[in-house]
C-alpha positions as CSV (number, residue, x, y, z in Angstrom):
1,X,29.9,-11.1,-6.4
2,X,29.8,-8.3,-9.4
3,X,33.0,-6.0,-9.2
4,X,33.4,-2.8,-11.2
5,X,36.4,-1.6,-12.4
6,X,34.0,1.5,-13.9
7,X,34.3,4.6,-11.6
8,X,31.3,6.6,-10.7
9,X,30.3,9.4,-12.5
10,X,30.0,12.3,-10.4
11,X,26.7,13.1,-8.9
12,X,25.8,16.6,-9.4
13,X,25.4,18.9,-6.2
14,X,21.6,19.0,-4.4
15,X,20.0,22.1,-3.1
16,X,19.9,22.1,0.5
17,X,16.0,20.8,1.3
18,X,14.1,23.8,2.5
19,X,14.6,25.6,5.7
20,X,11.6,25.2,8.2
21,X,11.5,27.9,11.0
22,X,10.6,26.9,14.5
23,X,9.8,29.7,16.9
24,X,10.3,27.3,19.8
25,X,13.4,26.5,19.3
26,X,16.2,27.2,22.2
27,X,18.1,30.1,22.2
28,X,21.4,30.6,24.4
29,X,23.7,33.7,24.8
30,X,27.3,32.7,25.4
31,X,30.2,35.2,26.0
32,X,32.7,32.6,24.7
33,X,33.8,29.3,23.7
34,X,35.0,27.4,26.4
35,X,36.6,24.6,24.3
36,X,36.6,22.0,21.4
37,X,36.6,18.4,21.4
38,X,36.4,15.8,17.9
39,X,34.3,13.0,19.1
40,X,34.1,10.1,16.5
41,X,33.2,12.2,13.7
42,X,31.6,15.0,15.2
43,X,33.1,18.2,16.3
44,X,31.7,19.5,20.1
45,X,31.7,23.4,21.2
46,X,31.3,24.3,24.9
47,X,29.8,27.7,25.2
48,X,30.3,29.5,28.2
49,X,28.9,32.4,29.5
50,X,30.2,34.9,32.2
51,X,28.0,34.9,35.2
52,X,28.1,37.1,38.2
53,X,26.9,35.3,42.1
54,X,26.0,38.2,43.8
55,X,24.7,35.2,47.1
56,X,27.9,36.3,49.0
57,X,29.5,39.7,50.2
58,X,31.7,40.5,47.1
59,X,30.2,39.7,44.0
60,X,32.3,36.9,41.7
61,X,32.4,36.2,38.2
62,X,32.4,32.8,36.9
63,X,32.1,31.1,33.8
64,X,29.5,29.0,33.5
65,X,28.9,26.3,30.5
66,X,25.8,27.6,28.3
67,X,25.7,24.8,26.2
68,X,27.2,22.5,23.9
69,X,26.9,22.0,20.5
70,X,27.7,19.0,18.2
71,X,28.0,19.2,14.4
72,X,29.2,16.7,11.7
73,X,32.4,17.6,10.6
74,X,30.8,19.2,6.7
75,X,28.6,21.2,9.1
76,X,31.1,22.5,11.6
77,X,33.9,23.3,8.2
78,X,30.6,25.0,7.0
79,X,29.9,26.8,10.3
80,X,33.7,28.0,10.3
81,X,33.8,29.4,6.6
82,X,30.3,30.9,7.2
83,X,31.5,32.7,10.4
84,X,34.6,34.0,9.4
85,X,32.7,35.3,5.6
86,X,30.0,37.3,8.0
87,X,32.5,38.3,10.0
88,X,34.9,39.5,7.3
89,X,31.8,41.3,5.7
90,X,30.9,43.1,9.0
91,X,34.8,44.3,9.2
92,X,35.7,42.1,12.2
93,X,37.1,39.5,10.7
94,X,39.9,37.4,13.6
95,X,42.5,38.9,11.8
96,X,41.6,42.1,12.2
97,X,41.0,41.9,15.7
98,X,44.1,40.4,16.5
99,X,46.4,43.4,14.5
100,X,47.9,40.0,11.8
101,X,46.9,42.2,8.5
């Protein structure tokens, strides 16, 4: 067996390989997040959305899970920073909201 006791140069960063568009692709609405979990690596969001069952006499609100999405841990740190810059830029950035200036 070879060992090396060189370190490895660097690699230098790759452009991201090229975005394809798929107009089939699902779409969901969600009105929130209903939680987070860290499952061996990945990182899973529960979307929720608020749904009204008008089958009875009075009308209830529930929430209902939408979805749930699971990203690599890079991809959900990437989704996070990405979020709160567009949400920054648009001037409603969680701070804001919350009155923490």
């Amino acid at each position: 067996m070879y060992i090396s006791s060189r370190s490895r140069a660097p690699q230098a960063r790759q452009a991201p390989p090229p975005l394809v568009d798929n107009p089939f692709a699902a779409e969901l609405f969600a009105t929130g997040c209903a939680g987070f979990t860290s499952l061996g690596g990945t990182v899973v969001l529960t979307l929720e959305a608020a749904r009204c069952d008008h089958s009875g006499e009075t009308a209830v609100v529930e929430r209902v899970v939408a979805g749930r999405i699971a990203l690599t841990i890079a991809g959900a740190q990437a989704l996070a920073a990405g979020l709160n810059q567009f949400l920054d830029q648009q001037g409603l950035a969680p701070a804001r909201a919350s009155g923490n200036q």
